[in-house]
N, C-alpha and C positions, 0 to 999 in steps of 0.2 A: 242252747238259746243265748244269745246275745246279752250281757247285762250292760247296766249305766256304762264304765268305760268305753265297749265295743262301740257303742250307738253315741254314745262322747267323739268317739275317734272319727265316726264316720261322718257327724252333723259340724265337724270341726271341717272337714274334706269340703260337705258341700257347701259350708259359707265359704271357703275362698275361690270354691271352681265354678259353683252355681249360682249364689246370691246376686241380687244386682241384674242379670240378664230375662230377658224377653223370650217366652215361651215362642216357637212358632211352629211347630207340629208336632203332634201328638200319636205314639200307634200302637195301640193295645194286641199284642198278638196272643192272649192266651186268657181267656175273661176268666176264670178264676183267679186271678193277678191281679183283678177290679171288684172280686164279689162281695168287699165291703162297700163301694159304690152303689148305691143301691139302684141308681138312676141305670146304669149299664156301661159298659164300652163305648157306646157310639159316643153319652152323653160325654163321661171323662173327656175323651178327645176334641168335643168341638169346645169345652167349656176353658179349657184351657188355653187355646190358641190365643195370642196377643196378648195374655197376662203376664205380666213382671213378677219373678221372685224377690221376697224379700229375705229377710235376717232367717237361714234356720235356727229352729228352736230344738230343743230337747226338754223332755222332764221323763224319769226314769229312763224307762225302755223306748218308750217312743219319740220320736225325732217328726217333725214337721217343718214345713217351709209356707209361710204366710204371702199369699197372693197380693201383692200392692194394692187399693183401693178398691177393693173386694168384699171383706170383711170373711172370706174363705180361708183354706188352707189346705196344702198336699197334705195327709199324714202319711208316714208309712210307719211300716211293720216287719221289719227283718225276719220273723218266726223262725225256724230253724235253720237254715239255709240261706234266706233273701242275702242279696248284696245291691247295693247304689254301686254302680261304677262310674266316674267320667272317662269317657272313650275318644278317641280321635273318631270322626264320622265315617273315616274309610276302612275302620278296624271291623276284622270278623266276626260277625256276630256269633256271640256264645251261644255253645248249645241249648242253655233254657235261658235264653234272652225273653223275659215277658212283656216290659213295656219299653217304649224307646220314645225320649222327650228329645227333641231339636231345640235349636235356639234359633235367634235372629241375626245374631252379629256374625265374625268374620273368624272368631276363636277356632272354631275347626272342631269345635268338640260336643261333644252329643251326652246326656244323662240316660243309662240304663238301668232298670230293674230285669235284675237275673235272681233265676229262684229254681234251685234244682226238687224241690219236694214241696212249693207252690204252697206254704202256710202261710206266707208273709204277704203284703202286698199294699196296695195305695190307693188312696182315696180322696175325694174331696168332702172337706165338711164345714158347716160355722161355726165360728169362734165366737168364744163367750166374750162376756166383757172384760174377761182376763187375757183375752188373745192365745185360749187351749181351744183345739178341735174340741166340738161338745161332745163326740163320745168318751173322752179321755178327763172331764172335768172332775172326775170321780177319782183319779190319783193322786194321791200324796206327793208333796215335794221330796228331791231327794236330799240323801246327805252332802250331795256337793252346792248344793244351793245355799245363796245365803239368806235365802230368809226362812229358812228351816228353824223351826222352832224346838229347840234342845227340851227346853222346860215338857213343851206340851207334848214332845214323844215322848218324854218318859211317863209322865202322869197314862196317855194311852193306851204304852203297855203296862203299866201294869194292870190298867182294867182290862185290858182281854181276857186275862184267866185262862193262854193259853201257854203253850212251850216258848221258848225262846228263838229257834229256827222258824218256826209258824209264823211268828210275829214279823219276823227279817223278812219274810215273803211274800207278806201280805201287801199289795201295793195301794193298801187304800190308809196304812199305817207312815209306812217310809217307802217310796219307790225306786227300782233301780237296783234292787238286793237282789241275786237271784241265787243259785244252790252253788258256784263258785264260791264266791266273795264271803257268802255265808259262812261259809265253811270257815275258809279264810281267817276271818273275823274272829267266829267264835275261838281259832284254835290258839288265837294271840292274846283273846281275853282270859284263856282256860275257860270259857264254859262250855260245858255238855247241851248240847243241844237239844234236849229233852229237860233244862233246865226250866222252870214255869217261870213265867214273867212278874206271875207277884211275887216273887222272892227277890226281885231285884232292887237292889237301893237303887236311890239317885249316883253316888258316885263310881255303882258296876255299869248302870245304864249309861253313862258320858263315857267311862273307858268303851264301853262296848262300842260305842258312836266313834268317838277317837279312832280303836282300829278298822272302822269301816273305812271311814274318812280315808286312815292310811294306807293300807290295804287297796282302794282303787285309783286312791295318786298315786301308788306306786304301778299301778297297771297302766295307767293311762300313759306315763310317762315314758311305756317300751310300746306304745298304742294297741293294748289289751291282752287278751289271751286266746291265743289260736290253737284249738287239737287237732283241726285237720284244715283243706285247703276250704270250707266254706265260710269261713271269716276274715274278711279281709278288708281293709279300708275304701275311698273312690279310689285308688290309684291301682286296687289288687292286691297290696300287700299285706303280710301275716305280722300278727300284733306274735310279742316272746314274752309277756310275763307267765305262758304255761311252764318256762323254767325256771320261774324262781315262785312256784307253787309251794305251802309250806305241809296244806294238808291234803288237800283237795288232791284226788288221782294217784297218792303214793301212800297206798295200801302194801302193808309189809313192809316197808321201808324205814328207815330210822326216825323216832320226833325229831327234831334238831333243838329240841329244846332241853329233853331228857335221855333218846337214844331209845326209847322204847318202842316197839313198830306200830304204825299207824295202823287202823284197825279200818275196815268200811262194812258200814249194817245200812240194810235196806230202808228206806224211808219215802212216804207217801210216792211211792211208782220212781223213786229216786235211788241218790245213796247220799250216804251221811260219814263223812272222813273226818278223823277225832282220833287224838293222841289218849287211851285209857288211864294214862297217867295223869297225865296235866291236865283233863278234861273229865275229873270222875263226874258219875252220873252220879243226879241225886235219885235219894235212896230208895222212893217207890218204883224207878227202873232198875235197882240192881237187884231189888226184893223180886220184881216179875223174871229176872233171869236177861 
């Protein structure tokens, strides 16, 4: 699943290839690619026609592109697979090309959603008075935001009373964290991710904030992390911070911090990669084994 970087990478793409320009046809070729639309395919397509893109947005995972004088907005949803590509108009359609947006002007180039396992998809919705799709007004700002408020996410977690991984993923806490970056994170802070949130002071909480922060400017900056070819920015191409992974996916292999090999245990239908050294568990999970 796509985290903050990837969907950074891609809403960076479509402000400079799609913002600014004139919707002029619309063509749904697979309605579960619109089954957030509740209205249907036909409606998506006629509502769109003649509206102007504005500024995309992003907040976490989700990426949106705000309708000029509307008070709407596209959202999409990458899910496991989706990709925004900008395409020349004459290019061959991809095998799971689901929607295909036209423009009006003489640019030659066309907006697609391709989605090879159809999780992700696009929709139109209104915007609050904060200018979020209303389905998404429920998410937290993320750590790259600047008006993320340091103070009130730590007060947050620590009332949750949960683990410290749970908290990172929880996108109604901080958005945009997802079992990557988590990882990540946790392995630069040393903490065990089975670490409870009320055991965190304020200055483990701002380090732990600090290496998220770092942690996905440094992704963003090789435009994110790709494990196989279904992540990929509007132009198609594959983000390389999956090699300069520190925890994440190099199981057996050395910490780079102490040399001891990274270990991965099963976690909520996931996995969870953690150096046993520099990330001991506190001590009612060493007690459970």
């Amino acid at each position: 699943m796509p985290e903050l970087p990837e969907v950074e990478v891609v809403r960076r793409g479509l402000q400079r290839w799609v913002s600014g320009r004139t919707i002029a046809e619309v063509w749904v070729l697979h309605p579960r690619a619109v089954r957030r639309h509740i209205a249907g395919a036909e409606d998506f397509e006629a509502r769109l026609k003649g509206l102007s893109v504005g500024i995309a947005r992003r907040r976490g995972k989700y990426l949106w592109l705000p309708l000029a004088d509307t008070g709407t907005s596209i959202l999409g949803h990458l899910g496991m697979s989706g990709q925004l590509l900008v395409q020349p108009e004459d290019a061959a359609d991809e095998k799971h090309l689901r929607i295909r947006l036209r423009f009006d002007d003489s640019l030659g180039t066309e907006l697609r959603f391709v989605d090879q396992r159809t999780f992700g998809g696009l929709s139109l919705h209104d915007e609050t008075p904060d200018g979020l799709p209303d389905v998404i007004a429920h998410i937290a700002r993320d750590p790259l935001d600047p008006a993320f408020d340091d103070a009130a996410f730590h007060l947050a977690l620590r009332a949750r009373r949960t683990t410290v991984k749970r908290a990172l993923l929880d996108q109604s806490l901080i958005s945009g964290v997802g079992n990557i970056y988590a990882d990540e994170a946790l392995w630069r802070a040393r903490l065990h991710y089975e670490r409870p949130t009320a055991t965190l002071s304020r200055p483990r909480s701002a380090e732990l904030l600090g290496h998220i922060r770092d942690v996905m400017n440094a992704a963003l900056a090789v435009g994110g992390t790709s494990f196989d070819s279904l992540y990929v920015n509007v132009n198609g191409e594959s983000g390389y911070f999956d090699r300069s992974l520190d925890a994440y996916g190099r199981e057996d292999e050395p910490c780079r911090q102490c040399g001891t090999p990274i270990r991965r245990r099963p976690w909520m239908n996931r996995s969870s990669y953690f150096c046993p050294r520099c990330q001991r568990p506190p001590r009612t999970v060493r007690a459970s084994g």
